[in-house]
C-alpha positions as CSV (number, residue, x, y, z in Angstrom):
1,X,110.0,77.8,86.1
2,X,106.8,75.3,86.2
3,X,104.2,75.0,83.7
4,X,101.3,73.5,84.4
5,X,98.1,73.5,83.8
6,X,96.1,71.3,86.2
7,X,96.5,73.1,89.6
8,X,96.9,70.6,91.7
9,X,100.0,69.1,90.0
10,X,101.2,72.5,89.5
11,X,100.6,72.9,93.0
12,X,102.3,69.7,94.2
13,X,105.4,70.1,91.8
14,X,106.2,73.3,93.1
15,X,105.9,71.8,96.8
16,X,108.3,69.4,96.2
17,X,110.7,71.7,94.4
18,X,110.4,74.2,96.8
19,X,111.9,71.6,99.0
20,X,114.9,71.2,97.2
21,X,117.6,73.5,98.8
22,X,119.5,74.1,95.7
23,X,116.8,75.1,93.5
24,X,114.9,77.8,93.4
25,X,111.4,78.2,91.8
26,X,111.1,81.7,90.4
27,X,107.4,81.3,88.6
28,X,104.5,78.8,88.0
29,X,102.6,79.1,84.9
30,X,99.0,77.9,83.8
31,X,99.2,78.1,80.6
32,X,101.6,79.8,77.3
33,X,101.0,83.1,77.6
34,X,101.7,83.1,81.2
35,X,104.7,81.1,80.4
36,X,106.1,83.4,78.5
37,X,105.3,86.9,80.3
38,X,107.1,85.0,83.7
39,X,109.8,83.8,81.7
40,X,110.5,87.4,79.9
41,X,110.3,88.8,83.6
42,X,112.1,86.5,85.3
43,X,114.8,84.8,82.7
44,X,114.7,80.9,84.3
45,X,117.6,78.8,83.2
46,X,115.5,75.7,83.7
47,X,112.1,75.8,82.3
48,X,109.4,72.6,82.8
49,X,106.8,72.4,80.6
50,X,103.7,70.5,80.1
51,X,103.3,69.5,76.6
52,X,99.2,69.6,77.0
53,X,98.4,73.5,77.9
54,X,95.2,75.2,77.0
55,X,94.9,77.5,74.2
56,X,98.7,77.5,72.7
57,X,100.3,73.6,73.3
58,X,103.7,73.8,75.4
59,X,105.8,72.9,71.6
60,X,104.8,76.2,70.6
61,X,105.5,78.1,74.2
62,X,109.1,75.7,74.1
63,X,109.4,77.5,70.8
64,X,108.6,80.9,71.6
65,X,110.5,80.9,75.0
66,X,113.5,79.7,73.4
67,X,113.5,82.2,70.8
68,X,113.1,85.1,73.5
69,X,115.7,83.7,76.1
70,X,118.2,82.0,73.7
71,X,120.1,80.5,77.4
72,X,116.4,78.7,78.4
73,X,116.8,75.0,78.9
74,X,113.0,73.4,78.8
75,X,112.5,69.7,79.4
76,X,109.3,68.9,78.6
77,X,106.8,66.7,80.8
78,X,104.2,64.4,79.5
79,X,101.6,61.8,80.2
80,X,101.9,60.8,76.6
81,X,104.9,59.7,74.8
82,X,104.9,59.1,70.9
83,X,107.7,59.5,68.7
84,X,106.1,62.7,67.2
85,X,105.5,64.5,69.8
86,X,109.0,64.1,71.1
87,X,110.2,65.1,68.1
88,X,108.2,68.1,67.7
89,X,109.2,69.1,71.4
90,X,113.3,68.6,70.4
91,X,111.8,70.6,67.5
92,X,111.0,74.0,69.5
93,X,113.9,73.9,71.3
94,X,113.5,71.6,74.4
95,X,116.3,69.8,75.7
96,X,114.8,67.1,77.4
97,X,111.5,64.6,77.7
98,X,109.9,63.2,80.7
99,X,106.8,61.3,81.5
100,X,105.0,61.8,84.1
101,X,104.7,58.8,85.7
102,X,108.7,59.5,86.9
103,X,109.6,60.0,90.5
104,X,109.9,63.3,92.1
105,X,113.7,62.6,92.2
106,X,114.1,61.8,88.6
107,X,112.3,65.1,88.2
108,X,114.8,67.4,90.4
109,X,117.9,65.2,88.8
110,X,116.6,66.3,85.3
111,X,116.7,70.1,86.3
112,X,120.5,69.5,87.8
113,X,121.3,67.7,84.1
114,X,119.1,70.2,82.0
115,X,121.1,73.1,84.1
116,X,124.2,71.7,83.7
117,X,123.9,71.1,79.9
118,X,122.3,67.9,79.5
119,X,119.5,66.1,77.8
120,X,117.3,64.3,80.3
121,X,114.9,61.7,78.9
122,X,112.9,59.3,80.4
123,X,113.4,55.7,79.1
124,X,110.4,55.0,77.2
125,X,111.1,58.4,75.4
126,X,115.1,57.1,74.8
127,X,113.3,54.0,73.3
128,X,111.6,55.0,70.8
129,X,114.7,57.8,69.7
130,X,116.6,54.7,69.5
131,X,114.4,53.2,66.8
């Protein structure tokens, strides 16, 4: 599952994973409470959540998501990354931090690591963890 709440990168991220062949996309998401009504309905293993939603911030929908569907992996995705809010999103429940300024493939190999268990986080979030 996307969320995202600019359309047009919703929009574009859910063109290029709906060209990936061994995922499949099962709901896009605007905002929280649309997050979480899709991801009640439709039980993603994967979630990808913006950190900057409208209303309700994607920390609190990574924290509500997680406590309805206790299997949910969310990485989060961010333009920003400071150690506090990659703290409060390992906080909620997320497994992973990315920032947007990634590739498209470092996107889809974070889903395939997220799925299978793993932690993927962009470098300049790994950096500050480190200190």
């Amino acid at each position: 599952m996307l969320v995202e709440d600019h359309r047009v990168m919703r929009q574009a991220l859910t063109y290029v994973l709906s060209k990936e062949p061994d995922l499949l996309l099962v709901a896009t998401a605007a905002d929280a409470d649309e997050a979480l009504a899709a991801g009640v309905r439709t039980n993603p293993q994967v979630v990808i959540m913006d950190i900057r939603l409208p209303g309700r911030d994607g920390v609190d929908a990574t924290r509500e998501l997680c406590r309805e569907l206790t299997d949910v992996r969310v990485v989060i995705l961010s333009v920003t990354c400071t150690r506090e809010l990659i703290d409060s999103a390992f906080a909620a429940g997320a497994c992973g931090y990315l920032v947007k300024n990634g590739s498209h493939r470092q996107l889809i190999d974070a889903i395939h690591l997220a799925a299978d268990g793993g932690c993927p986080v962009t470098d300049s979030a790994r950096r500050l963890l480190a200190k």
